[in-house]
Backbone and ligand atoms as CSV (ligand in chain L), in Angstrom:
chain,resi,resn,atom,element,x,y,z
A,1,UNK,N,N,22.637,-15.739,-37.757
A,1,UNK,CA,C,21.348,-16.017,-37.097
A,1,UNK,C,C,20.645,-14.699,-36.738
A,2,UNK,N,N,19.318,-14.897,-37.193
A,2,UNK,CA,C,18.625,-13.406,-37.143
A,2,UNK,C,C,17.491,-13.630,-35.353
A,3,UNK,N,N,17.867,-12.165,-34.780
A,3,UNK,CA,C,16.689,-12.518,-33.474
A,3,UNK,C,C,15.572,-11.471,-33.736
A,4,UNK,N,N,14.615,-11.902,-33.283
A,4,UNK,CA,C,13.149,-11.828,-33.116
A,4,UNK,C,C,13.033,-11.015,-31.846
A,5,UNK,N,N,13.649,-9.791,-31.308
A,5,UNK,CA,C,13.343,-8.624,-30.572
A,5,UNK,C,C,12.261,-9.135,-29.347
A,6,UNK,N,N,11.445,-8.836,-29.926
A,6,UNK,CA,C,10.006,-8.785,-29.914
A,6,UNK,C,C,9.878,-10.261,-28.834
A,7,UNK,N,N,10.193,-11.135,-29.864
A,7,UNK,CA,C,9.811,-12.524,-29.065
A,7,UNK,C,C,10.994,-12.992,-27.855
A,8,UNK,N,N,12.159,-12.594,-27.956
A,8,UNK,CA,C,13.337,-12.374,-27.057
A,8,UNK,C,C,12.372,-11.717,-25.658
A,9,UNK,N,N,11.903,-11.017,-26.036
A,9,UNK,CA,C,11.871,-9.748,-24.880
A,9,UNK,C,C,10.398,-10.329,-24.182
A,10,UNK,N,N,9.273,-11.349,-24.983
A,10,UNK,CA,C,8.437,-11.993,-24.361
A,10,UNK,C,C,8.696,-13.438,-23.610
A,11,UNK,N,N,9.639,-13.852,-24.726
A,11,UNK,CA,C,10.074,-15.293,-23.578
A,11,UNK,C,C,10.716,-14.744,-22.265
A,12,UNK,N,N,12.105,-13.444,-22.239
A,12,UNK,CA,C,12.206,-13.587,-20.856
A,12,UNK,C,C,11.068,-13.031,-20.009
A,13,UNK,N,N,9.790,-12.056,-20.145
A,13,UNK,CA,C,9.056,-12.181,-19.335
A,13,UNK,C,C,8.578,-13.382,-19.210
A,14,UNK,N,N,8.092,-13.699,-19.819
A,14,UNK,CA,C,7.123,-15.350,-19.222
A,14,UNK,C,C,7.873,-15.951,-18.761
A,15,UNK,N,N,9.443,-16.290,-18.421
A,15,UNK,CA,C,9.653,-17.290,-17.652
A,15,UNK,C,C,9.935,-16.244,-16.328
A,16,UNK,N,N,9.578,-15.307,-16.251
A,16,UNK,CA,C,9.052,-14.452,-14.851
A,16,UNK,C,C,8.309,-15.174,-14.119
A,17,UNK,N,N,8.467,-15.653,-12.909
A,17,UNK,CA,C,7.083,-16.227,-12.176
A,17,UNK,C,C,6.119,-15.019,-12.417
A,18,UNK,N,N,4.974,-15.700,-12.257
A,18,UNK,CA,C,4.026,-14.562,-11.837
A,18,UNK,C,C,3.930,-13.497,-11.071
A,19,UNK,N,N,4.069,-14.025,-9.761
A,19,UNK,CA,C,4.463,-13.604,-8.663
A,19,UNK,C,C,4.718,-12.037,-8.813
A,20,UNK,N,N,6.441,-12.158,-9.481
A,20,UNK,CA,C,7.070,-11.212,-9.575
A,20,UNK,C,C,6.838,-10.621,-10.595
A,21,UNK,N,N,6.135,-10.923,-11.937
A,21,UNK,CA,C,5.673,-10.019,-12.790
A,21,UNK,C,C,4.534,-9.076,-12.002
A,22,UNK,N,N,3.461,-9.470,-11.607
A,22,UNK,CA,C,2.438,-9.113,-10.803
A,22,UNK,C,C,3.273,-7.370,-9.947
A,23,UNK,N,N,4.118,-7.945,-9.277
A,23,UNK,CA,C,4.606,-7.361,-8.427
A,23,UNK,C,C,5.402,-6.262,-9.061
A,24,UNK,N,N,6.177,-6.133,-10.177
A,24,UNK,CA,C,6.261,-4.772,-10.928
A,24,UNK,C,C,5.555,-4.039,-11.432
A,25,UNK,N,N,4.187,-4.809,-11.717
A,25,UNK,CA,C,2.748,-3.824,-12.054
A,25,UNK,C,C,2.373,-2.884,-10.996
A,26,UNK,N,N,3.237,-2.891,-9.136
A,26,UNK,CA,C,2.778,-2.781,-8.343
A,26,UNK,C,C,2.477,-1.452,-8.927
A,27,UNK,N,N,1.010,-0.698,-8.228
A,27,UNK,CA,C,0.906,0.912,-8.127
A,27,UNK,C,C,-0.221,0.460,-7.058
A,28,UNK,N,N,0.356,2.180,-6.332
A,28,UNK,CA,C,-0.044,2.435,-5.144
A,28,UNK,C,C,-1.360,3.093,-5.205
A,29,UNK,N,N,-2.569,2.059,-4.432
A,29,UNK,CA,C,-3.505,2.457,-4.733
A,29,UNK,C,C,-4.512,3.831,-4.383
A,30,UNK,N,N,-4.996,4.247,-4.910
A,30,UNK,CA,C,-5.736,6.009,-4.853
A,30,UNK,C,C,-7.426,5.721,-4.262
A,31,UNK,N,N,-7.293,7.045,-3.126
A,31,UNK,CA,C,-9.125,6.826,-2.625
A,31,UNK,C,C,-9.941,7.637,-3.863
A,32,UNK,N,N,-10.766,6.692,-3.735
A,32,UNK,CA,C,-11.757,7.263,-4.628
A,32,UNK,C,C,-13.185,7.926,-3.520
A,33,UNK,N,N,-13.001,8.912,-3.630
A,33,UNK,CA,C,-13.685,9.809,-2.442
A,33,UNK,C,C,-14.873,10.467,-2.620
A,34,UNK,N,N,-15.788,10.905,-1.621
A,34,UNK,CA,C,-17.184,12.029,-2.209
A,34,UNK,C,C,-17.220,12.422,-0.388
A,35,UNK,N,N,-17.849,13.820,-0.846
A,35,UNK,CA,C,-18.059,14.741,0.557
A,35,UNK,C,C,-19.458,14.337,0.604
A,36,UNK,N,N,-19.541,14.436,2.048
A,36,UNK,CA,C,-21.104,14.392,2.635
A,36,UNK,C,C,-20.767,15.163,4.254
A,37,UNK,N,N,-21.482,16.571,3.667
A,37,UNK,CA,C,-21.212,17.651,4.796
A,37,UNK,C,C,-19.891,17.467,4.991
A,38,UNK,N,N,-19.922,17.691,6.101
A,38,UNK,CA,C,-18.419,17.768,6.606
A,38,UNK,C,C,-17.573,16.738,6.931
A,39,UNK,N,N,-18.263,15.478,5.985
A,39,UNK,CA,C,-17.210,14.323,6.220
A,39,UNK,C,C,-17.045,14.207,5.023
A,40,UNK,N,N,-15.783,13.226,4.633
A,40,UNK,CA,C,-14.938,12.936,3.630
A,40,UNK,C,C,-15.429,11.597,3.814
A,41,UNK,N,N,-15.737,10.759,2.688
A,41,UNK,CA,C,-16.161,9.355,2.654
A,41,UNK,C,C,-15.532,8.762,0.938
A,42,UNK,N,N,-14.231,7.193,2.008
A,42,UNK,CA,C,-13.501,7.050,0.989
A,42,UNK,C,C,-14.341,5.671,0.890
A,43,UNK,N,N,-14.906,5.550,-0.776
A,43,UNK,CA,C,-16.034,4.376,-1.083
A,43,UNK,C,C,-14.707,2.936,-1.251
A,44,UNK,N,N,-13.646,3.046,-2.015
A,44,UNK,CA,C,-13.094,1.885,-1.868
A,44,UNK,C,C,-11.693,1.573,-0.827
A,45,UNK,N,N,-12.120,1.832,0.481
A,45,UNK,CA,C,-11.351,1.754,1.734
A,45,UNK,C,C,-10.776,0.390,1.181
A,46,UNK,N,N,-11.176,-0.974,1.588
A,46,UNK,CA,C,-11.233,-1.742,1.512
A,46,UNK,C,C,-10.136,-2.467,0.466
A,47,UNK,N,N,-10.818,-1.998,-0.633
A,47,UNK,CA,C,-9.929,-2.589,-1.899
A,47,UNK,C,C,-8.379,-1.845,-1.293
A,48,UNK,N,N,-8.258,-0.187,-0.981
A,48,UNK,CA,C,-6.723,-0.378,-0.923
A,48,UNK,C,C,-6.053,-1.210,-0.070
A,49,UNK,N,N,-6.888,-1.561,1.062
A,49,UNK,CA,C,-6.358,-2.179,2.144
A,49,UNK,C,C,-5.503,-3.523,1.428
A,50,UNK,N,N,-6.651,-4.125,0.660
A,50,UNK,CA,C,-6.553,-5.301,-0.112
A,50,UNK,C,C,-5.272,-5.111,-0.628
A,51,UNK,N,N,-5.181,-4.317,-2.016
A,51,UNK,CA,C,-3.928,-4.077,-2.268
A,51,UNK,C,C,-2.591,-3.590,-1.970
A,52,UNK,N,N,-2.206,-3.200,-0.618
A,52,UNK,CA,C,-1.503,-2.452,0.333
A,52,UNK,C,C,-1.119,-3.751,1.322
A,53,UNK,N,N,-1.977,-4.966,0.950
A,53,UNK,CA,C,-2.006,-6.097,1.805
A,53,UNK,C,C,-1.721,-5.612,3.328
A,54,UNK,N,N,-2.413,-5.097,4.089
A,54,UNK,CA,C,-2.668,-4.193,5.209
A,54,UNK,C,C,-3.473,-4.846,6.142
A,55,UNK,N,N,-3.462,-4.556,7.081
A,55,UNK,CA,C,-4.510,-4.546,8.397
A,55,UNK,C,C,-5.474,-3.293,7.741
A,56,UNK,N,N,-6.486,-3.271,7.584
A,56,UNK,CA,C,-7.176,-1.822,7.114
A,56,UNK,C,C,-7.162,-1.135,8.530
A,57,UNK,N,N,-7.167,-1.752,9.824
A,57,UNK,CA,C,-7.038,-0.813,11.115
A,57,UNK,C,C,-6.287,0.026,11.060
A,58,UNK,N,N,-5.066,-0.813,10.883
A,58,UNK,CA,C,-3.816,-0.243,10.739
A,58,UNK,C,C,-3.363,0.950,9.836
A,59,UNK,N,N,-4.179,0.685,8.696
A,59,UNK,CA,C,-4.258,1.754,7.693
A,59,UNK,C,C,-5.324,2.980,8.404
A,60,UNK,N,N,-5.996,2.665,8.506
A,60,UNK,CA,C,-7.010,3.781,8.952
A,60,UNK,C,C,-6.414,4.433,10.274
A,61,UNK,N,N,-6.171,3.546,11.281
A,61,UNK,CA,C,-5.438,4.744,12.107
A,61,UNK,C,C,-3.957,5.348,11.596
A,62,UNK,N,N,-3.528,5.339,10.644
A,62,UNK,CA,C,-2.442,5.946,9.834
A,62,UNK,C,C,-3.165,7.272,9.571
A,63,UNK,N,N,-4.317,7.091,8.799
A,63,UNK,CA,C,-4.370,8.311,8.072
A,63,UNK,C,C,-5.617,9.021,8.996
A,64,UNK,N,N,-5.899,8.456,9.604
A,64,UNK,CA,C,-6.664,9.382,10.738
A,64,UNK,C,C,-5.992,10.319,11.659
A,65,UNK,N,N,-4.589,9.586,12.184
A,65,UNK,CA,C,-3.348,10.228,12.971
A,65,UNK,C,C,-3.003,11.994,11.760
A,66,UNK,N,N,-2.736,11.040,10.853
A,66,UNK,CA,C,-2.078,12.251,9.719
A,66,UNK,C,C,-3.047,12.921,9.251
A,67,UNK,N,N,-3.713,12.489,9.099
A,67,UNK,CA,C,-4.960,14.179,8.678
A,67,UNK,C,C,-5.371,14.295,9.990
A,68,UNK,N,N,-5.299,14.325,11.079
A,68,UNK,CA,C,-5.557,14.828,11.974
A,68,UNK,C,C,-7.291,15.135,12.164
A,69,UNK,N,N,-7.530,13.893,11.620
A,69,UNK,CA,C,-9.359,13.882,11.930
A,69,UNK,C,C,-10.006,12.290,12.554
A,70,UNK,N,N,-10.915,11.985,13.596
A,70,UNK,CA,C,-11.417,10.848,13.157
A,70,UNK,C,C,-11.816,10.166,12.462
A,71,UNK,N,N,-11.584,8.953,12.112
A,71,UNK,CA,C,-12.150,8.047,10.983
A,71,UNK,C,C,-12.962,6.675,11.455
A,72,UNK,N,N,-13.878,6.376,11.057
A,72,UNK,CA,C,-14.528,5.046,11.340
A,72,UNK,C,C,-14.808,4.522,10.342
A,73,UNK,N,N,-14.956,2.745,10.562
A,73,UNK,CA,C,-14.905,2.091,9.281
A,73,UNK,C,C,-16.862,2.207,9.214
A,74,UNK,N,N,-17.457,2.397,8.002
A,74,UNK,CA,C,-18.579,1.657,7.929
A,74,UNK,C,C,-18.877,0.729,6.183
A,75,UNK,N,N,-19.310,-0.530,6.927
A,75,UNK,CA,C,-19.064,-1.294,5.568
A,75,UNK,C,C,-17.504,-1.467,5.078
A,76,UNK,N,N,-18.048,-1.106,4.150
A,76,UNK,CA,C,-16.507,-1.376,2.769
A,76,UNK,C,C,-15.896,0.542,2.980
A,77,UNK,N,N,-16.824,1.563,3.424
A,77,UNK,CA,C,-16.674,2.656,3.158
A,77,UNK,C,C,-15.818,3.085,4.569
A,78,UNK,N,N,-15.060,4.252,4.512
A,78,UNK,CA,C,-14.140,5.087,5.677
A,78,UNK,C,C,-15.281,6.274,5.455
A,79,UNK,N,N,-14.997,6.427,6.791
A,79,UNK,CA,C,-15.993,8.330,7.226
A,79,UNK,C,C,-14.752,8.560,8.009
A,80,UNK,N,N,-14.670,9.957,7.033
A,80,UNK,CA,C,-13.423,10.963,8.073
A,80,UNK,C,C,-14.155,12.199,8.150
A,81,UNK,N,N,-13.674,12.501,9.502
A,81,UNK,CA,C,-14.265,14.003,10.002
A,81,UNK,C,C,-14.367,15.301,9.970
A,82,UNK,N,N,-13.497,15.189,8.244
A,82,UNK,CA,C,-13.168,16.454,8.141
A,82,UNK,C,C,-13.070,16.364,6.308
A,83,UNK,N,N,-13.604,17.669,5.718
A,83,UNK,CA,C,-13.533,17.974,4.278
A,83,UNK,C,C,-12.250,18.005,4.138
A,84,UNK,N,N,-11.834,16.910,3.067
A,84,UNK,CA,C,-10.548,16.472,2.534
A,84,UNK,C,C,-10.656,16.726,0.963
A,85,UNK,N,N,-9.076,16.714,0.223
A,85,UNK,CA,C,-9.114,16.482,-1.608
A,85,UNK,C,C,-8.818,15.077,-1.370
A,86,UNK,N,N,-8.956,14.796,-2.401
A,86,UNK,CA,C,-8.460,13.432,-2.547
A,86,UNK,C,C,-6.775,13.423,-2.912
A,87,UNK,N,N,-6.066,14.608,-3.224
A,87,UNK,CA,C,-4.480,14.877,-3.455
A,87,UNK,C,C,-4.118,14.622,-1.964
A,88,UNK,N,N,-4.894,14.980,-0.963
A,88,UNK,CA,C,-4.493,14.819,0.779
A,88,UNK,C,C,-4.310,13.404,1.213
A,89,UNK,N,N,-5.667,12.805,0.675
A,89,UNK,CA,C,-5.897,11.376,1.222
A,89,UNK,C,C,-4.845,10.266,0.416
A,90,UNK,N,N,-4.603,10.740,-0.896
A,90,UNK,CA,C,-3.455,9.956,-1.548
A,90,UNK,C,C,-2.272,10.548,-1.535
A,91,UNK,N,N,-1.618,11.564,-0.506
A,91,UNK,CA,C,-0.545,11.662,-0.217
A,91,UNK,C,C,-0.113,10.658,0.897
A,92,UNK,N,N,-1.235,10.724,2.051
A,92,UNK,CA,C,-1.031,9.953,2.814
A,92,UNK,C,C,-0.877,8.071,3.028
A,93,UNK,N,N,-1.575,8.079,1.447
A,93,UNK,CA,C,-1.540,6.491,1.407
A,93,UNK,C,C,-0.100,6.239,0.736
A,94,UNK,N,N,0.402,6.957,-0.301
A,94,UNK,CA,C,1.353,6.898,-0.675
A,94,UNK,C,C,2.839,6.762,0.441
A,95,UNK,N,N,2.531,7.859,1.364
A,95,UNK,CA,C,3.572,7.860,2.759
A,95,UNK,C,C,3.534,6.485,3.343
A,96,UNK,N,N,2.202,6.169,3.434
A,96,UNK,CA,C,1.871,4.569,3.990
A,96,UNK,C,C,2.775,3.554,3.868
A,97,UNK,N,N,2.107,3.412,2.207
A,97,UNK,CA,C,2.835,2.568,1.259
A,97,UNK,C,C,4.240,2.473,1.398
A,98,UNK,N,N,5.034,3.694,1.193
A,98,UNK,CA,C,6.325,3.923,1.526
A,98,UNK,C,C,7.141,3.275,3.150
A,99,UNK,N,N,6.299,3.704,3.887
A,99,UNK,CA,C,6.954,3.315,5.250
A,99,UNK,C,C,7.052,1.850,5.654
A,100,UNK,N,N,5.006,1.261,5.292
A,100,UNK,CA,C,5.197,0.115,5.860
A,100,UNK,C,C,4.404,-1.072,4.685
A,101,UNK,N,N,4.750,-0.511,3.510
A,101,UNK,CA,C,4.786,-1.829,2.679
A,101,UNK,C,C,5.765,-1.738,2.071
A,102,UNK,N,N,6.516,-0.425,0.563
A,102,UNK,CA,C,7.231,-1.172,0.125
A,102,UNK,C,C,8.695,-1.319,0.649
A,103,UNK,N,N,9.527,-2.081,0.139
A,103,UNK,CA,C,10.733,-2.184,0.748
A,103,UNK,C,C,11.668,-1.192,0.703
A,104,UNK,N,N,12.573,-1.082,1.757
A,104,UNK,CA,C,13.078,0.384,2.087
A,104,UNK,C,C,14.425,0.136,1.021
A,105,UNK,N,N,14.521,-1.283,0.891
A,105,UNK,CA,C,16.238,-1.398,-0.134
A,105,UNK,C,C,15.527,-1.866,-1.620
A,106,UNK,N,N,15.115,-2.512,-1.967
A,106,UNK,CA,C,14.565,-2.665,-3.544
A,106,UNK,C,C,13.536,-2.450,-4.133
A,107,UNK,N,N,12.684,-1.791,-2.750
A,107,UNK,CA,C,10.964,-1.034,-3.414
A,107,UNK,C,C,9.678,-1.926,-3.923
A,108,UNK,N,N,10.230,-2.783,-3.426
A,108,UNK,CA,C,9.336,-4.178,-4.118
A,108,UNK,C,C,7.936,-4.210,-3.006
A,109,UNK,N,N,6.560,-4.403,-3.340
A,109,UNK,CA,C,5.567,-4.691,-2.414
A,109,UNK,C,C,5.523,-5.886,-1.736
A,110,UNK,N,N,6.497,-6.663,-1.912
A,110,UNK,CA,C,6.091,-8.099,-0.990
A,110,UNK,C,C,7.037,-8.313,-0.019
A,111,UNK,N,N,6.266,-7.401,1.017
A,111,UNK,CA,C,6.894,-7.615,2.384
A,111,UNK,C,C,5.945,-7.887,2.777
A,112,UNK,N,N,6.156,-8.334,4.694
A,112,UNK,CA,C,5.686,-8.908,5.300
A,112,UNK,C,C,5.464,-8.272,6.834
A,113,UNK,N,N,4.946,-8.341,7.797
A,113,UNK,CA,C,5.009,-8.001,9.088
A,113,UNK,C,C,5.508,-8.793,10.037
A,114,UNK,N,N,6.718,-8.736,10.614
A,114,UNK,CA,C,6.963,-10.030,11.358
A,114,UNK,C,C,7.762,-9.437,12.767
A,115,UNK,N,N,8.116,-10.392,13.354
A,115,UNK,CA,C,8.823,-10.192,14.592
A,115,UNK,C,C,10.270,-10.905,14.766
A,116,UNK,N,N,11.321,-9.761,15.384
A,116,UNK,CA,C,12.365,-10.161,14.955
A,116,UNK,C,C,12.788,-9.968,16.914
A,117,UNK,N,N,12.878,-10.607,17.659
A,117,UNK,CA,C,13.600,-10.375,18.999
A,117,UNK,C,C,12.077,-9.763,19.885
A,118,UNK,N,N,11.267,-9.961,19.515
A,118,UNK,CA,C,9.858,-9.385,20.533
A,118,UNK,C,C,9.575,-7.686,19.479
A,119,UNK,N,N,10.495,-7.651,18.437
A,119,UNK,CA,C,9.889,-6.328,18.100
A,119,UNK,C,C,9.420,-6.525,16.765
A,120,UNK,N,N,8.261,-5.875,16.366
A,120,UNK,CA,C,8.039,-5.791,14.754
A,120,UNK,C,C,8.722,-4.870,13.763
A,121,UNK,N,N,8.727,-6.426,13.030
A,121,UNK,CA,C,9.794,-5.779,12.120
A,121,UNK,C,C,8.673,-6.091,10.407
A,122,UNK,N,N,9.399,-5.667,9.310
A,122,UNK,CA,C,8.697,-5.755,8.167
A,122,UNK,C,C,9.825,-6.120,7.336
A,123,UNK,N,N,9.407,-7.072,6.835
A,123,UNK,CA,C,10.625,-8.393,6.365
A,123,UNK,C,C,10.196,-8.200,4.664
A,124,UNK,N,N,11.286,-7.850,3.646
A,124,UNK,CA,C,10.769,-8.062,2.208
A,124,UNK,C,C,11.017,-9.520,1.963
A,125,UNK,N,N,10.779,-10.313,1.333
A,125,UNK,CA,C,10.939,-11.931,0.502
A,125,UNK,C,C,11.134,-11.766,-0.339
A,126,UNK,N,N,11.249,-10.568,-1.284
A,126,UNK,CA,C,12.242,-10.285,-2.989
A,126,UNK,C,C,13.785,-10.641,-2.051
A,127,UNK,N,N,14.238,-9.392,-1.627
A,127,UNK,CA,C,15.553,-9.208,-1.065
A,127,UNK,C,C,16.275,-9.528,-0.134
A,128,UNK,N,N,15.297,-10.273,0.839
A,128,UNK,CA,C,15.584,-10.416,2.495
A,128,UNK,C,C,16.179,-9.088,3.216
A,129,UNK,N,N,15.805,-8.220,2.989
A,129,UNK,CA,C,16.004,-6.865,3.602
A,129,UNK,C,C,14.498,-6.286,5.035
A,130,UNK,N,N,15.040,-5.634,5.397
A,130,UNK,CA,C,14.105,-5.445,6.795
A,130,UNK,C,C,14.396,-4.333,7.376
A,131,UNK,N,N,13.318,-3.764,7.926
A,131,UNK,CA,C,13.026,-2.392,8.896
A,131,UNK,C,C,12.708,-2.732,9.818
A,132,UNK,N,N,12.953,-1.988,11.078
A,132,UNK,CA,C,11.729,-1.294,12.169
A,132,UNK,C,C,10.539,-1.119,11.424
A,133,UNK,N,N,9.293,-1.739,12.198
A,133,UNK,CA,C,8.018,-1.292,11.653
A,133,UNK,C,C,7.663,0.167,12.843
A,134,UNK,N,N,7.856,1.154,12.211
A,134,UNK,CA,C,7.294,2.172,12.916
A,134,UNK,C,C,6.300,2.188,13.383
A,135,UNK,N,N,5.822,2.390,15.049
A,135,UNK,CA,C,4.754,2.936,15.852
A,135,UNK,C,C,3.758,3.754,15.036
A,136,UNK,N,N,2.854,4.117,15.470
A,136,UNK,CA,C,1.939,5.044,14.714
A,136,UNK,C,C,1.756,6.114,16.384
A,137,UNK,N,N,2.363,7.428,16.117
A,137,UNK,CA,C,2.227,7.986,17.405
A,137,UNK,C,C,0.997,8.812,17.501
L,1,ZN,ZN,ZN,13.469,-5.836,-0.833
């Protein structure tokens, strides 16, 4: 009996839920940025939030703490207070990503924010694995 590679290697994706196919495409999303004077203005705030499945508050005071500038939301757009690269602003989303989305044991993006005893915790649903959700100091 002769196999078909090719078609082997497409049937077991497709009987992938979606879900979890989706979810190995994960990549961590990048600001797409422009200076105006001395502020840094990231145009698709929003969308990473979206994809980071985030509080965007939550995100924004992340990277306001870590670049060490104010940030305010306006619109869909972030104003930060200080001339940034965009290698700065996507280091920090990347750290983000790392701490409080993907999972600390199988790296997977579909975790969750939850509470475990009065404290927040960040729960994955691939692995059932879980962190401390770190403070933002
Ligand atoms: Zn996990």
């Amino acid at each position: 009996m002769e196999y078909n590679y090719e078609k082997l290697l497409d049937r077991a994706w497709n009987s992938i839920p979606e879900k979890l196919r989706s979810m190995s495409r994960f990549e961590i999303p990048t600001a797409n940025t422009f200076l105006e004077g001395n502020q840094t203005i990231i145009r698709n705030f929003n969308e990473i939030a979206d994809i980071l499945n985030r509080d965007s508050k939550h995100i924004l005071t992340y990277l306001s703490k870590e670049l060490a500038a104010p940030a305010t939301f306006d619109g869909n757009r972030v104003i930060i207070q200080r001339v940034l690269r965009d290698a700065m602003i996507n280091k920090r989303i990347e750290d983000y990503a790392k701490e409080y989305v993907l999972c600390h044991e199988c790296k997977r993006p579909d975790t969750k924010i939850t509470e475990l005893s009065g404290e927040k915790i960040i729960r994955c649903t691939a692995c059932g694995g879980w962190w401390p959700m770190k403070k933002i100091k």
